[in-house]
Structures are given as structure tokens and as C-alpha cells.
C-alpha positions, 0 to 999 in steps of 0.5 A, a space after each residue: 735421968 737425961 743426963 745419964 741418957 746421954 752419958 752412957 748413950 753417947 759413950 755407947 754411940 761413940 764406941 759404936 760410931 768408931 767400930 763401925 766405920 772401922 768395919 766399913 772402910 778398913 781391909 780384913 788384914 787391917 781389922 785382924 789385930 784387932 777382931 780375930 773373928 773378921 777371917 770367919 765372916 764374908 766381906 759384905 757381911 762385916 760392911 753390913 756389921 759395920 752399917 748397922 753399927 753407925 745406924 745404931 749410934 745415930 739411932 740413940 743420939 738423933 731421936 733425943 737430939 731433935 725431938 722427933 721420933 723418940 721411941 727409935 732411940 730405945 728400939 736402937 739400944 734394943 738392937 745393939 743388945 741384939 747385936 751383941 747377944 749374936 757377937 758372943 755366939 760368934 766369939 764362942 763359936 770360934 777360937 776367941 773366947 774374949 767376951 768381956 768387952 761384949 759382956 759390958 757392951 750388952 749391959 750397957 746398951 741394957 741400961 740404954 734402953 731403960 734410960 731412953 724409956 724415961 726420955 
């Protein structure tokens, strides 16, 4: 069960790592050919996104690394469900009806959560 964990957690807190630095040092023209949504939400909330994010991957990968704190890791996989639940409402809200990424992502960040239960 732990090398699942850190399979699908550091998968998740790669792509989490990513989207979120993404979100925190790139302008809005330089992350609309990829996120259509980013005209839709006011500049400090896509930084605060973008945080929240990088917080998120920290939160599945240090816990279990050091040792220390260990329900963080599934509270962090629990909120990027979170996050994705409202990613979903903000793409079907607007023009964008692309959810699949956000669909796997949710599953993922689920299946997280059970995996980091066993840590």
C-alpha cells in the first residue's frame, strides 16, 4: 500500500506542483491557451488558486516523507477533492464544458485519501 501512496501522490503532487506555479508566476494571457476560465476569476484569486495548489503537493509528499504529522497528507488529498469539486462548477458554469482532466483528478486525489489512510 505504500508504494501505491507514493505512486498516485506523487503523480498528484507533481501535476499539482506544476499547475500551481503555473498559476502563481504566469500572466493571464500566458495561462488563457491553456485555462479559458482565468478571464472569469480576479487575479489574486488565480495567485491564491495557484498557492493552494503548491500547499496541496506539499501536504501529500512531506508528512509521509518526514514522518511527522501524518494526517496532513490525507487532509491535503481531501482538499484538493475539494478543489476540484469547485473546478467543475466553475467549468460548467461558464463556456467550458472540458471536465475530464478534472473528473480524473477528483478520482485521483479520492483514491489519495484512501491510500494515505493506511500510512
Amino acid at each position: 500500500m505504500n508504494i501505491a501512496y507514493w505512486l498516485v501522490a506523487g503523480t498528484l503532487a507533481l501535476f499539482y506542483a506544476y499547475a500551481g506555479t503555473l498559476k502563481v508566476v504566469r500572466s493571464r494571457d500566458q495561462l488563457r491557451p491553456m485555462m479559458a476560465w482565468v478571464d472569469r476569476v480576479p487575479l489574486p484569486a488565480l495567485r491564491a488558486l495557484g498557492t493552494v495548489e503548491i500547499l496541496g503537493a506539499a501536504g501529500l509528499v512531506l508528512p509521509p516523507l518526514t514522518g511527522t504529522a501524518l494526517p496532513l497528507a490525507p487532509a491535503a488529498a481531501g482538499g484538493l477533492v475539494l478543489l476540484q469539486a469547485g473546478a467543475i462548477v466553475v467549468h460548467l458554469t461558464g463556456d467550458d464544458r472540458r471536465i475530464a482532466l478534472n473528473v480524473g483528478l477528483i478520482t485521483t486525489a479520492a483514491v489519495t485519501v484512501w491510500l494515505a489512510t493506511g500510512l
